[in-house]
N, C-alpha and C positions, 0 to 999 in steps of 0.2 A: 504494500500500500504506500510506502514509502517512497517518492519517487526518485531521492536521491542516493539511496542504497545504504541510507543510515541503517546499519545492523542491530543498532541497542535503541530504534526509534520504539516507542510504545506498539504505533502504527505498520510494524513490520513483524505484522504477523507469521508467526512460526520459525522467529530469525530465536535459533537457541540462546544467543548474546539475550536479546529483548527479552524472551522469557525466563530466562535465567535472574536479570535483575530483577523484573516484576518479581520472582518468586521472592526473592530478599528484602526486599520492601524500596528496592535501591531505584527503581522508576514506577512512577503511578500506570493503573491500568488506561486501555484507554476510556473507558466510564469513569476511571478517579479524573483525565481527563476533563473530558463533558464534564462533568460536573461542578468544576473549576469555571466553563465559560455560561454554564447553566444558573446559578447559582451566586456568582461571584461575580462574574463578567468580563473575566481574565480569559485570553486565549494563547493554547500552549507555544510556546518560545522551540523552534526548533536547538535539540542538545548540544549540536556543532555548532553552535553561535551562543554570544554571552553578551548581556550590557556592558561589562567592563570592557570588552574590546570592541563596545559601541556598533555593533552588526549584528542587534539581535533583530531574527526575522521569526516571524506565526511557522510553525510543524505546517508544512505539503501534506503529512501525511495525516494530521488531524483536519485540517480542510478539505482534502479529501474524500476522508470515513465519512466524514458531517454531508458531503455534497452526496453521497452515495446512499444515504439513510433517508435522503430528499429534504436536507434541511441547508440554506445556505446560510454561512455566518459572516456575521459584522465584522470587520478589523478596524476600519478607522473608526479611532476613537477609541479603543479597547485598549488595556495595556497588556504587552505581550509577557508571558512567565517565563521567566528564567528557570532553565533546568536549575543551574547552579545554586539560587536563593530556592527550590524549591526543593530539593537533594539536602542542602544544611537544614533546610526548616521550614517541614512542609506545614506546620498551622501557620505560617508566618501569612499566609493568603487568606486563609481560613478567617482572621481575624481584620482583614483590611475588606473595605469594598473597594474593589476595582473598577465598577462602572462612575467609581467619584474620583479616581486617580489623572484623568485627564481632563 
């Protein structure tokens, strides 16, 4: 699903790297996903990209899933998650609303 060959993306279904982490709690499913832009209003941050090095861009492969399920999602205007902040601390979203961060 992943169109960039992220191996450890959520969205890269049956990549053993992806489910391996999922198992350890070390990457959200893709529903812990969704539920992040459902909920929260945050859309997932692809993993190879980070705000510290200022190039972080929305998961292809979570825009995707969502475009496949027949649901299209918003970006502008949404802030994008950072695997990184969300790997150190995953309530750290849990507790901000993200549709008031922009």
């Amino acid at each position: 699903m992943c169109e960039h060959g992220c191996n450890g993306c959520p969205f890269n279904f049956f990549s053993e790297e992806s489910n391996y982490a999922q198992n350890m709690g070390c990457l959200p499913t893709p529903y812990e996903v969704k539920e992040i832009y459902d909920q929260l209003g945050g859309v997932w941050g692809c993993h190879e990209t980070s705000k510290e090095d200022g190039n972080l861009k929305a998961c292809i492969g979570f825009i995707n899933w969502m475009k496949d399920k027949g649901t299209l999602i918003k970006i502008k205007g949404k802030e994008i998650v950072d695997y990184g902040i969300w790997y150190r601390d995953p309530e750290y979203f849990k507790t901000k609303n993200l549709q008031e961060s922009n």
